[in-house]
GUZA-196733 format. One record per residue (C-alpha): x, y, z; residue number from 1. Coordinates in nm, 4 decimals. Example, Ala and Ser with C-alpha at 12.3 -4.5 7.8 and 13.67 -1.06 7.14 Angstrom:
<sites>
site px = 1.2300&py = -0.4500&pz = 0.7800&i = 1 $
site px = 1.3670&py = -0.1060&pz = 0.7140&i = 2 $
</sites>
This chain:
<sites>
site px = 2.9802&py = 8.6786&pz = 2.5352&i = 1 $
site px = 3.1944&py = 8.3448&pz = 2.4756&i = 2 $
site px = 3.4523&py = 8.2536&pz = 2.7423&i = 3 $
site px = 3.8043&py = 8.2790&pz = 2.5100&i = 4 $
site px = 4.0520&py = 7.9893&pz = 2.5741&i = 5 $
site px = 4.4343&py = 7.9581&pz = 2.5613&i = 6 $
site px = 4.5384&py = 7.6834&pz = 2.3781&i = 7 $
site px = 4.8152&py = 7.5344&pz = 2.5702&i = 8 $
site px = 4.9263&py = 7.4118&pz = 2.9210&i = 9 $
site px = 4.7926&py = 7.5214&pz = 3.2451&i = 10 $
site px = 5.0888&py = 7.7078&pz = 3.4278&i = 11 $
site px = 4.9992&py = 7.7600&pz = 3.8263&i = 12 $
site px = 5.2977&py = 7.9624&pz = 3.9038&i = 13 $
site px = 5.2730&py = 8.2134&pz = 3.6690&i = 14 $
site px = 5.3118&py = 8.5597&pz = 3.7942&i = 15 $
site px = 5.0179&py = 8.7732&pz = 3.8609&i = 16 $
site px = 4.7995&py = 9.0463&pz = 4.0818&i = 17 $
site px = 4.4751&py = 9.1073&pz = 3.9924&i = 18 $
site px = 4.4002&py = 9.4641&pz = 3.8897&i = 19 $
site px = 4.3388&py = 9.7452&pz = 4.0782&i = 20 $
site px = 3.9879&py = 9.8028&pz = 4.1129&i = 21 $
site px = 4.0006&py = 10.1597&pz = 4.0079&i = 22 $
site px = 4.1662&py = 10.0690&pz = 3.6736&i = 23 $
site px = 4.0132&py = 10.1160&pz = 3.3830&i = 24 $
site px = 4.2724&py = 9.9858&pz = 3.1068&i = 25 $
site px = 4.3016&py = 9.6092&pz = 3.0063&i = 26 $
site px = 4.6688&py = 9.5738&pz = 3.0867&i = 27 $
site px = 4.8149&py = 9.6618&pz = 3.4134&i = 28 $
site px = 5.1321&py = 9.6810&pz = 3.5729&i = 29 $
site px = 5.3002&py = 9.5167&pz = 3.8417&i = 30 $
site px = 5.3030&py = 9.7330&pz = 4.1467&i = 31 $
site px = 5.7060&py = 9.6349&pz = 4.2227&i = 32 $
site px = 5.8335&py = 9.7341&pz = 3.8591&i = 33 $
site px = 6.0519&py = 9.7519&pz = 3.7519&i = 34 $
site px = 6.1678&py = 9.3920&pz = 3.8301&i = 35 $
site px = 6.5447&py = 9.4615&pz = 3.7339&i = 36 $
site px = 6.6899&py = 9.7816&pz = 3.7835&i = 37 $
site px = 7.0428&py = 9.9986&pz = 3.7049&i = 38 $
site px = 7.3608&py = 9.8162&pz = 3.6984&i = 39 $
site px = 7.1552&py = 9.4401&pz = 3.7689&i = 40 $
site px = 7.5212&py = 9.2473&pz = 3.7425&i = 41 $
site px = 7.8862&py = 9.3402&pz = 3.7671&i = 42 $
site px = 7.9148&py = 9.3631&pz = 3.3614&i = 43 $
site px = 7.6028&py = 9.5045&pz = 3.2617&i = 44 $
site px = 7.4447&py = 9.8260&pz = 3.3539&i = 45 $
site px = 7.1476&py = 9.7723&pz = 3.2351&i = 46 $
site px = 6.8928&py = 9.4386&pz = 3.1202&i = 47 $
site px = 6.5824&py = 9.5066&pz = 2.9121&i = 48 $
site px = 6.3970&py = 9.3595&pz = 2.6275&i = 49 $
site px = 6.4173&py = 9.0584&pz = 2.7590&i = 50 $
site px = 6.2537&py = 8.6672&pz = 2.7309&i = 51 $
site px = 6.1607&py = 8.4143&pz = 2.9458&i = 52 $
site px = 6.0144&py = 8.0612&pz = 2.9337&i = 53 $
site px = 5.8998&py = 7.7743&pz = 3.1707&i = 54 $
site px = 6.2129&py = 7.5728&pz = 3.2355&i = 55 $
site px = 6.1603&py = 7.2923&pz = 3.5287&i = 56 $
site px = 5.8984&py = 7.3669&pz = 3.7350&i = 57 $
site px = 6.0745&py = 7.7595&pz = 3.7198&i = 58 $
site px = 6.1674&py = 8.0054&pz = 3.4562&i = 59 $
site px = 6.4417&py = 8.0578&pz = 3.1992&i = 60 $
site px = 6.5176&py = 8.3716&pz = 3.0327&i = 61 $
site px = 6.7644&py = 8.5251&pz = 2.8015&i = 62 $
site px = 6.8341&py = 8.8828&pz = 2.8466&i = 63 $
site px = 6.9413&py = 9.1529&pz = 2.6418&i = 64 $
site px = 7.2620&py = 9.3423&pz = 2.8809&i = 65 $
site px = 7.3889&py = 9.6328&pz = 2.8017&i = 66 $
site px = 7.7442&py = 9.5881&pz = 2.8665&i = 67 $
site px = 7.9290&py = 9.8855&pz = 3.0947&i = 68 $
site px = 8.1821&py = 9.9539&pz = 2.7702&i = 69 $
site px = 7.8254&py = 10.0340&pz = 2.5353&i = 70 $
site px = 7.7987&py = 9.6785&pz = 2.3980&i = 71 $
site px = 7.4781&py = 9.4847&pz = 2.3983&i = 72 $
site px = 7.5173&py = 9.0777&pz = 2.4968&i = 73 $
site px = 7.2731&py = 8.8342&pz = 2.5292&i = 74 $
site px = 7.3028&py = 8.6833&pz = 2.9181&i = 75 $
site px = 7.0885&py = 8.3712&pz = 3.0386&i = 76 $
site px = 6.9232&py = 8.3896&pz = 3.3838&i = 77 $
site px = 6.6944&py = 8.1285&pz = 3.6100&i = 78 $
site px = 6.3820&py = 8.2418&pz = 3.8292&i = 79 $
site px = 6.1522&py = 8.0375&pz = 4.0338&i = 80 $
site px = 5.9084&py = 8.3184&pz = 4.0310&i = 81 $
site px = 5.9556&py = 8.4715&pz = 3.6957&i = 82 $
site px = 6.0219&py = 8.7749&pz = 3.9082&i = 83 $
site px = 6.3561&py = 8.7513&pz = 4.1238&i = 84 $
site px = 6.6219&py = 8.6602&pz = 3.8143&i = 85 $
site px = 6.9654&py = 8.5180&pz = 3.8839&i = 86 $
site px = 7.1435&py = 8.6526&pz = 3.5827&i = 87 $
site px = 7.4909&py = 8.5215&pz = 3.4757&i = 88 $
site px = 7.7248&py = 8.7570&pz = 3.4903&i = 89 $
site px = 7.9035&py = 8.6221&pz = 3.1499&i = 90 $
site px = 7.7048&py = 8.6476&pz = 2.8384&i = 91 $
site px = 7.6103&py = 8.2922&pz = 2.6440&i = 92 $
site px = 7.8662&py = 8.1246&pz = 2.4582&i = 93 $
site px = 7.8097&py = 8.0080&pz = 2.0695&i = 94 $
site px = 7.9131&py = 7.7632&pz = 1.8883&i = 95 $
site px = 7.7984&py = 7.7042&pz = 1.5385&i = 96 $
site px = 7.6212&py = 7.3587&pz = 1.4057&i = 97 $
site px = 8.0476&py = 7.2096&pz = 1.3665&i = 98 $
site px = 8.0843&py = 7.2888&pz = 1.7186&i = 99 $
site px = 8.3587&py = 7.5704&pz = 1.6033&i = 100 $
site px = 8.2920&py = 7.9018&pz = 1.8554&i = 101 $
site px = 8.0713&py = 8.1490&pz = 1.6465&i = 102 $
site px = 7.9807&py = 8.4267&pz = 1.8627&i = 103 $
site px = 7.8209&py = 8.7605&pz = 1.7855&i = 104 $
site px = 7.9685&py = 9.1147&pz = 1.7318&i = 105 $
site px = 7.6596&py = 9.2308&pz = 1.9134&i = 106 $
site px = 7.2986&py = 9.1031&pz = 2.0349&i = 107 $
site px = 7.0477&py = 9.2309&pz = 2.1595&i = 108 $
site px = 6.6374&py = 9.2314&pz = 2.1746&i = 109 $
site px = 6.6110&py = 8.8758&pz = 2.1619&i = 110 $
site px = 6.2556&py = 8.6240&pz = 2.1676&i = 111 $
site px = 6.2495&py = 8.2452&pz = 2.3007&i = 112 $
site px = 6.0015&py = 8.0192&pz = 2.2059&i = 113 $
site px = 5.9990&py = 7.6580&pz = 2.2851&i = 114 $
site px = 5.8992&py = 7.4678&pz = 1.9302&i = 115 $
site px = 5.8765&py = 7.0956&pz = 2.0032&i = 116 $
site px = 6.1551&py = 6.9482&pz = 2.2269&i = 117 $
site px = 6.3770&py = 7.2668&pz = 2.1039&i = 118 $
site px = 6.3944&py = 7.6135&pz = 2.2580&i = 119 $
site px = 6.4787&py = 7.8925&pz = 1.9957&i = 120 $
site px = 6.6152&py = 8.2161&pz = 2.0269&i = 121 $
site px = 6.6031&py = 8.4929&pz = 1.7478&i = 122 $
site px = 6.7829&py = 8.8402&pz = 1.7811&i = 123 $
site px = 6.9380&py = 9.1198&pz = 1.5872&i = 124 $
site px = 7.3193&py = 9.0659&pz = 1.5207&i = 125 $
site px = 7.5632&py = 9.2266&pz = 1.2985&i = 126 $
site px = 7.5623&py = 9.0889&pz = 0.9586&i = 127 $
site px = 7.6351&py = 9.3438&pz = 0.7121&i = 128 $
site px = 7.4719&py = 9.5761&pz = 0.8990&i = 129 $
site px = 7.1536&py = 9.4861&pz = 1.1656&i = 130 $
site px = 6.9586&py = 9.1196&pz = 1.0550&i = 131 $
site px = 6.8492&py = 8.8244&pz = 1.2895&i = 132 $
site px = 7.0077&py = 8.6138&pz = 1.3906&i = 133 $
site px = 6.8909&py = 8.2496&pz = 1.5076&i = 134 $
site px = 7.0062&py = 8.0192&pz = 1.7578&i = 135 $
site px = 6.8953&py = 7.7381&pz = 1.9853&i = 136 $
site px = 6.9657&py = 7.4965&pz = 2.2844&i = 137 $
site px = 6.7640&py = 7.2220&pz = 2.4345&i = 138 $
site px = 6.9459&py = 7.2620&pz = 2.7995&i = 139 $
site px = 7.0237&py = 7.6004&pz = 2.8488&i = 140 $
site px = 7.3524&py = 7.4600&pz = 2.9273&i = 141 $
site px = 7.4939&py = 7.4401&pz = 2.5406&i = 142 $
site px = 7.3827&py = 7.7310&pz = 2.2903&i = 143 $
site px = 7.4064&py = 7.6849&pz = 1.8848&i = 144 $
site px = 7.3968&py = 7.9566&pz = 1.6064&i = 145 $
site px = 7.2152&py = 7.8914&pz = 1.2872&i = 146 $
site px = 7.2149&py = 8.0005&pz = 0.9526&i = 147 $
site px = 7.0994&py = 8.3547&pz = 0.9664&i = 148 $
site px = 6.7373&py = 8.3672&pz = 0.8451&i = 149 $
site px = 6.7653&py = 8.6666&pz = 0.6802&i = 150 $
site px = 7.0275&py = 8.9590&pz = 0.4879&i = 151 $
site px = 7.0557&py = 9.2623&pz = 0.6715&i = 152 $
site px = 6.8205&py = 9.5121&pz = 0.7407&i = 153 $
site px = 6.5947&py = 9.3573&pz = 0.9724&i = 154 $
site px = 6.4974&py = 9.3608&pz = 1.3504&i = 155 $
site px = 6.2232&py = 9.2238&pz = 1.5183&i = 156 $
site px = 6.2161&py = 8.8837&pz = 1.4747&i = 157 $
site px = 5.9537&py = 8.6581&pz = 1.6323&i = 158 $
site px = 5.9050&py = 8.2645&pz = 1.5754&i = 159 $
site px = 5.5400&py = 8.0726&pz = 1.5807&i = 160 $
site px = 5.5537&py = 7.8562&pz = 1.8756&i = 161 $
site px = 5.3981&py = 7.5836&pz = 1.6714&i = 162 $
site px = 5.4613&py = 7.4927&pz = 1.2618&i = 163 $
site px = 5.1599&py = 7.5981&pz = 1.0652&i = 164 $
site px = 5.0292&py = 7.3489&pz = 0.7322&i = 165 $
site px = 5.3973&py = 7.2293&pz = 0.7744&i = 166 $
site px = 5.6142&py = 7.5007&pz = 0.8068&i = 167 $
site px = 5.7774&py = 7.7167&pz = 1.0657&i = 168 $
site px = 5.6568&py = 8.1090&pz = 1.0848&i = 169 $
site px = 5.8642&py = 8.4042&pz = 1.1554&i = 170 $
site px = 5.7573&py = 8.7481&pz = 1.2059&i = 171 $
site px = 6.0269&py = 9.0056&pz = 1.1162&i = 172 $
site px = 6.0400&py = 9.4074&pz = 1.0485&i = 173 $
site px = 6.2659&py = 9.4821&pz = 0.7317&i = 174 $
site px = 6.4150&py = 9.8311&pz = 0.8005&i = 175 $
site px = 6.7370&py = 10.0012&pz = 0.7083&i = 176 $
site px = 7.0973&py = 10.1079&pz = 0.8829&i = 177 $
site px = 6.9885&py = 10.3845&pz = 1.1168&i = 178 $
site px = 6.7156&py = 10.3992&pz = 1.3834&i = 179 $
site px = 6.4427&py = 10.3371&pz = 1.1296&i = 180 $
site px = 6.1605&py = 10.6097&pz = 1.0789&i = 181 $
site px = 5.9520&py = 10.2906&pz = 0.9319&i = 182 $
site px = 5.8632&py = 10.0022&pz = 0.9651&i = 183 $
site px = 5.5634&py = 9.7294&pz = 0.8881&i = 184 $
site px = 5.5023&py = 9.3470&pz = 1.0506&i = 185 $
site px = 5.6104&py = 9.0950&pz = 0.7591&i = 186 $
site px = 5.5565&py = 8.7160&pz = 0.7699&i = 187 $
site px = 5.8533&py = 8.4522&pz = 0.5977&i = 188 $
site px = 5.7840&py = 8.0664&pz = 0.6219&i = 189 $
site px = 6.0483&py = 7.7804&pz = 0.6385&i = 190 $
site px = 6.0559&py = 7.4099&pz = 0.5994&i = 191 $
site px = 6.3210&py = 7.4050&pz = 0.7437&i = 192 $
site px = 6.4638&py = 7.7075&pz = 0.9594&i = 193 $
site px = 6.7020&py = 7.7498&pz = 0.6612&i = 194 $
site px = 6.5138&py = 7.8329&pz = 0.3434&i = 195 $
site px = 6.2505&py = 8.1561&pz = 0.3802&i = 196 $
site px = 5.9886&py = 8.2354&pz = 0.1542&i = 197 $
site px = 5.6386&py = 8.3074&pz = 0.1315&i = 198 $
site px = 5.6821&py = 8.6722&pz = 0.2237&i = 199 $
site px = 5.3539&py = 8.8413&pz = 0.3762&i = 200 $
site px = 5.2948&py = 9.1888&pz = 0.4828&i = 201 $
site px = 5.0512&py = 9.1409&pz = 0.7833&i = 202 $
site px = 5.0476&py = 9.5185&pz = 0.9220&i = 203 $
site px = 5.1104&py = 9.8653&pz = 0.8720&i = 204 $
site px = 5.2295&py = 10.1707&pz = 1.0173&i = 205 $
site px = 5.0736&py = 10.4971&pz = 1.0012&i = 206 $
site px = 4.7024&py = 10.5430&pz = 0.9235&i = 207 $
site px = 4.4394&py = 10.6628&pz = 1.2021&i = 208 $
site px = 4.6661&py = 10.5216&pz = 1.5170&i = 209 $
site px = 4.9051&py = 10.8010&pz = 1.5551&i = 210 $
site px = 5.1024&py = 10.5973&pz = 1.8669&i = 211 $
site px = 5.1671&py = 10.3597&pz = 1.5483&i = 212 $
site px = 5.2161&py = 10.5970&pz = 1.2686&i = 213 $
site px = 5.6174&py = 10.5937&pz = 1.2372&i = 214 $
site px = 5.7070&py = 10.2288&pz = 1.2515&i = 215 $
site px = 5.5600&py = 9.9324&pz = 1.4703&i = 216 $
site px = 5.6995&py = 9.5914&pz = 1.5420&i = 217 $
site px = 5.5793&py = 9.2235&pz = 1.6494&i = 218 $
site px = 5.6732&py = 9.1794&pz = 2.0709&i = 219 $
site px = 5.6394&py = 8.8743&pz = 2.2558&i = 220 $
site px = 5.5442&py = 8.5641&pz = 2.1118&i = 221 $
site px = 5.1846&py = 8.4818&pz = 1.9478&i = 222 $
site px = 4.9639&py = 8.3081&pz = 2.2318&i = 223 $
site px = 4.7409&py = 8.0662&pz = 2.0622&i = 224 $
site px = 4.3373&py = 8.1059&pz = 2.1629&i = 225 $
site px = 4.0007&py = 8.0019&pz = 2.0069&i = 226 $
site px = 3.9629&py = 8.3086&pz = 1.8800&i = 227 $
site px = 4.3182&py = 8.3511&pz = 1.6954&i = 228 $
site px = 4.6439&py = 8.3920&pz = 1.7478&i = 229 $
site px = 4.6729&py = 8.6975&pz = 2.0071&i = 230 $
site px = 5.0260&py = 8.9310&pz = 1.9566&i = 231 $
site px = 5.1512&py = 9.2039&pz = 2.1380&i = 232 $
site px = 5.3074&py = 9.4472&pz = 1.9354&i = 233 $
site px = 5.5399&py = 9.7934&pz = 1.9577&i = 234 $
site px = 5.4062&py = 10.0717&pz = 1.8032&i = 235 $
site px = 5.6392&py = 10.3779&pz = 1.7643&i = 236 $
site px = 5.5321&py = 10.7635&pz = 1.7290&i = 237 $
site px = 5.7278&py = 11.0953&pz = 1.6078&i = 238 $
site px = 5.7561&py = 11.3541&pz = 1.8605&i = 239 $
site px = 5.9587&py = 11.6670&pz = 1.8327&i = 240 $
site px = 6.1733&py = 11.5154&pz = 2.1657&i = 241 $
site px = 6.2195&py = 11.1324&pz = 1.9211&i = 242 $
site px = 6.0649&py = 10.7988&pz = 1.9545&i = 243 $
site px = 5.7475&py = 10.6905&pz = 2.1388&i = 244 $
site px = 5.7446&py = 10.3061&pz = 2.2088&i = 245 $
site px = 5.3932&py = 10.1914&pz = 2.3396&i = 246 $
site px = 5.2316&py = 9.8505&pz = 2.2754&i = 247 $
site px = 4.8954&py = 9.7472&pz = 2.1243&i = 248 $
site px = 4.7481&py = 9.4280&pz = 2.0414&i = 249 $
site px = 4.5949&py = 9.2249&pz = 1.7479&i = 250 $
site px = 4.4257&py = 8.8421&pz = 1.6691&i = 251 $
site px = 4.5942&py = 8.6629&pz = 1.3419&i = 252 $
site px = 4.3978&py = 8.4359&pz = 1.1834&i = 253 $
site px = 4.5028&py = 8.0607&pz = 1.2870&i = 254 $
site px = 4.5829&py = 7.9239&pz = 0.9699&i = 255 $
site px = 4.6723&py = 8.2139&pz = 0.8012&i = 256 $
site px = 4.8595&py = 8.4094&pz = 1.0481&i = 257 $
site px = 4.9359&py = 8.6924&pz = 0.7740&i = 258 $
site px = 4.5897&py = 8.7891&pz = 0.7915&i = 259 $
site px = 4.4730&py = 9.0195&pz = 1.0449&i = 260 $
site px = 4.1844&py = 9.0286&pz = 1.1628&i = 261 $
site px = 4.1215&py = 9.2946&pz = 1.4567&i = 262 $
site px = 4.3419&py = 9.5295&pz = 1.5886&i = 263 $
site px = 4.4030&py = 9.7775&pz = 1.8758&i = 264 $
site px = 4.2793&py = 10.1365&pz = 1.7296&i = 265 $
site px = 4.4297&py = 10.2455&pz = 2.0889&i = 266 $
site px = 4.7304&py = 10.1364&pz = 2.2531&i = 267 $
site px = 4.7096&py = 9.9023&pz = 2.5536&i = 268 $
site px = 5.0362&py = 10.0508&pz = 2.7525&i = 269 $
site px = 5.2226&py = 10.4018&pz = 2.6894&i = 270 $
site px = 5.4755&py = 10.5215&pz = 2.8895&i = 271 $
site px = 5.3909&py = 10.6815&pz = 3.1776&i = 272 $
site px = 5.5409&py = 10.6059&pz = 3.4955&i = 273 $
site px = 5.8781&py = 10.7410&pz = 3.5397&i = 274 $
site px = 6.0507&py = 10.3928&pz = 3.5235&i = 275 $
site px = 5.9247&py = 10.3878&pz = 3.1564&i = 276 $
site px = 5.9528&py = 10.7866&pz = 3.0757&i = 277 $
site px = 6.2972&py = 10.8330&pz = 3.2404&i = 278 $
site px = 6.6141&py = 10.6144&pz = 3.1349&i = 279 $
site px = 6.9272&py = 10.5560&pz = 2.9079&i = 280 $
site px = 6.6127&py = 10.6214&pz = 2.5916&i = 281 $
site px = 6.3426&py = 10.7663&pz = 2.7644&i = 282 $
site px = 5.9968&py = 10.7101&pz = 2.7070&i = 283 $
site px = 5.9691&py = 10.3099&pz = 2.5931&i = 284 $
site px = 5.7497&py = 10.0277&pz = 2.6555&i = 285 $
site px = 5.8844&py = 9.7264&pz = 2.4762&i = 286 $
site px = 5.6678&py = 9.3986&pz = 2.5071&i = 287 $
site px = 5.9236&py = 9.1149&pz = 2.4231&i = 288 $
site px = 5.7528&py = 8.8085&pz = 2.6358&i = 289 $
site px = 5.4785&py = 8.6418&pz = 2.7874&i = 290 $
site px = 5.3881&py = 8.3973&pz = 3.0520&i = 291 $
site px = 5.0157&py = 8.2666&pz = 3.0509&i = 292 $
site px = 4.8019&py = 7.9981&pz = 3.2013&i = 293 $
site px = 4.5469&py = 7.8386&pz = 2.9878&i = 294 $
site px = 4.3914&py = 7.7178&pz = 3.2926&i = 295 $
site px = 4.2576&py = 8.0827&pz = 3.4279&i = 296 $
site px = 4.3943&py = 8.2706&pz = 3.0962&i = 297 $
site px = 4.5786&py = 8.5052&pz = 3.3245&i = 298 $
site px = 4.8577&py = 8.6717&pz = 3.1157&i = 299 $
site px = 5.2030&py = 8.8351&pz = 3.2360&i = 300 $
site px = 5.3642&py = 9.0575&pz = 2.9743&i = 301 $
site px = 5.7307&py = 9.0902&pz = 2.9965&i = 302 $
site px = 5.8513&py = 9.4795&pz = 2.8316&i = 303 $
site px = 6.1439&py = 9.6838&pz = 2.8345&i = 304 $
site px = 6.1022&py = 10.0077&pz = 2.9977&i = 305 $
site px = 6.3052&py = 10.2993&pz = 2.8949&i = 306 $
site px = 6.5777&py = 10.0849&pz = 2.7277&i = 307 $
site px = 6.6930&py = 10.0716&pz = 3.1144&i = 308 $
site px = 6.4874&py = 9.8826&pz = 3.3350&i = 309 $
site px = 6.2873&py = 9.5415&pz = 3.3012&i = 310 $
site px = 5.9106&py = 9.5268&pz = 3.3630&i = 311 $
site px = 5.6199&py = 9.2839&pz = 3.3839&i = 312 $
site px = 5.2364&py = 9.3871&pz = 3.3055&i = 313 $
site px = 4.8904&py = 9.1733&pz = 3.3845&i = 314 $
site px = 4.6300&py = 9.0870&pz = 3.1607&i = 315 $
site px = 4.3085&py = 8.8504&pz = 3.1503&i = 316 $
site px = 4.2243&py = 8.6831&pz = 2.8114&i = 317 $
site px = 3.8809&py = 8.6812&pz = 2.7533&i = 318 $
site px = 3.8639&py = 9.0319&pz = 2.8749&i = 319 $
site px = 4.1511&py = 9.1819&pz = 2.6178&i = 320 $
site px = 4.0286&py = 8.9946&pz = 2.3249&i = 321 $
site px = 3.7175&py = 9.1046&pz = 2.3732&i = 322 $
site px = 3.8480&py = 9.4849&pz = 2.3921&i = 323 $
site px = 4.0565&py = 9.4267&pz = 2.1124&i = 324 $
site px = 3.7366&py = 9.2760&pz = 1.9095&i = 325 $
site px = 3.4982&py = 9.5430&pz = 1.9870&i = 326 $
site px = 3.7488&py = 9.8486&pz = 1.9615&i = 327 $
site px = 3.9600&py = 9.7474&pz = 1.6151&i = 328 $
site px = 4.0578&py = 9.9168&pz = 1.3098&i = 329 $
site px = 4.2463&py = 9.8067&pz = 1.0481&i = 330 $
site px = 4.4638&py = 10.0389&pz = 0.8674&i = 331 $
site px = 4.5137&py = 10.0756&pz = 0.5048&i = 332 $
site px = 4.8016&py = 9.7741&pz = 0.3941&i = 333 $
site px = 4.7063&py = 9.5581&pz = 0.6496&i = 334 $
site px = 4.6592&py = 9.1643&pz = 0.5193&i = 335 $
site px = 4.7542&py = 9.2501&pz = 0.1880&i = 336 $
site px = 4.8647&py = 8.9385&pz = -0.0516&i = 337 $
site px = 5.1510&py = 8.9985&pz = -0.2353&i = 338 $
site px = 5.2401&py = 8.7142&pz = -0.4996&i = 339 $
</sites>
């Protein structure tokens, strides 16, 4: 069996334990979750669906927090463990490419990806209704909007952390005005972070995975290996109490990232402890982030739990690609071309 390798930059400090040796799954939680709790700052009463980076020798994040008067605001925070946060208490300030203040009516869910010398972030907004929105800073000190990449509906959006044949690669999940009983993983390309084209479907809903069978969703951002681009995704099932948010994972072909090629037939992470069944939505495990050392290919997941708390999960490369490889299946729609 061939050892799978990270492409990218050994990181020492990221966070880990090693799995319990009783465990039998390929992704495991931290035993302190969740890692931010109920009412985390003076403003906010709750900080989930979150995303972090390396940032000097530490970590940088930007948080979805869920303002105490119902509003969602994207805050930034600093960690030198990627586990304690210092979250600002005021939410990021704006300013479009003039320098004129442009701030959002809402945000919230957002990804960061650092794309060259350029750290992006990409979140649902209000525009017409909920689209992404995209932003970026260099500093973490001065923050600046975008054109929007897309018209409204859409959530989910997730940037490449590396062009491909040229062009920059978004993920996104087209939807509608409500809470959205479906939902597949499409793929848009840019030249330029303003023009999108080259639509893709790359996965379905529904099919054999009933976990997946309502809507699912791209999560963190792709991790480059040998063996393909690795993603953790959201998968959401229909229950007569509402939503089930678990995550699975798949392997995107390098050059061709709309084409799938395994899987997860089974989910990786459902909710179970009480942390992720018990909250202000019960029942959720968002993946939004990920840490990882191409060094030891040690993994840490970063998910929402519950739409309350914030919560970090373990995993070893070689050994999840390898599950995901030998227990795949591909559902009807997925990889289609559509010219």
């Amino acid at each position: 069996m061939s050892k799978v390798k990270i492409i990218g930059e050994a990181m020492k400090n990221v966070p880990w334990q090693d799995k319990p040796e009783d465990y039998k799954g390929v992704v495991w939680r931290h035993d302190a979750n969740p890692i931010i709790g109920w009412n985390p700052i003076p403003k906010a009463a709750r900080i989930y669906n979150s995303s972090v980076v390396p940032f000097e020798g530490g970590f940088a994040g930007i948080f979805r927090a869920d303002h105490k008067n119902g509003t969602a605001r994207i805050h930034l925070g600093f960690s030198k463990d990627g586990l304690k946060w210092d979250i600002n208490n005021e939410e990021i300030q704006w300013n479009d490419e003039q320098g004129q203040p442009y701030q959002p009516g809402y945000s919230y869910d957002p990804r960061l990806v650092k794309l060259e010398d350029t750290y992006y972030i990409v979140w649902c907004t209000d525009f017409g209704g909920a689209s992404l929105a995209l932003g970026k800073t260099t500093d973490f000190k001065e923050f600046t909007r975008l054109e929007n990449p897309f018209i409204p509906f859409n959530r989910n959006g997730v940037l490449f952390p590396r062009k491909i044949n040229g062009n920059y690669i978004l993920l996104s999940r087209p939807s509608d005005s409500g809470h959205t009983p479906f939902g597949d993983i499409f793929l848009s390309e840019s030249p330029d972070l303003v023009y999108w084209g080259k639509h893709r479907r790359v996965m379905t809903s529904g099919g054999a995975g009933w976990w997946q069978g309502t809507k699912i969703g791209a999560g963190a951002v792709p991790i480059e290996t040998s063996e393909g681009w690795l993603m953790f995704y959201h998968g959401v099932s229909g229950t007569c109490n509402g939503f089930v948010y678990s995550f699975g994972a798949a392997i995107l072909d390098l050059e061709n990232p709309s084409k799938v090629l395994y899987r997860t037939r089974d989910y990786v992470l459902t909710p179970e402890k009480e942390y992720e069944t018990t909250g202000f939505v019960p029942n959720v495990t968002f993946p939004c982030a990920t840490l990882q050392d191409a060094e030891t290919g040690r993994i840490a997941i970063y998910y929402g739990a519950a739409d309350t708390f914030s919560a970090v999960a373990f995993a070893e490369v070689d050994e999840l690609i390898n599950y995901i490889k030998a227990n795949s299946q591909l559902l009807p729609g997925d990889a289609e071309e559509y010219r």
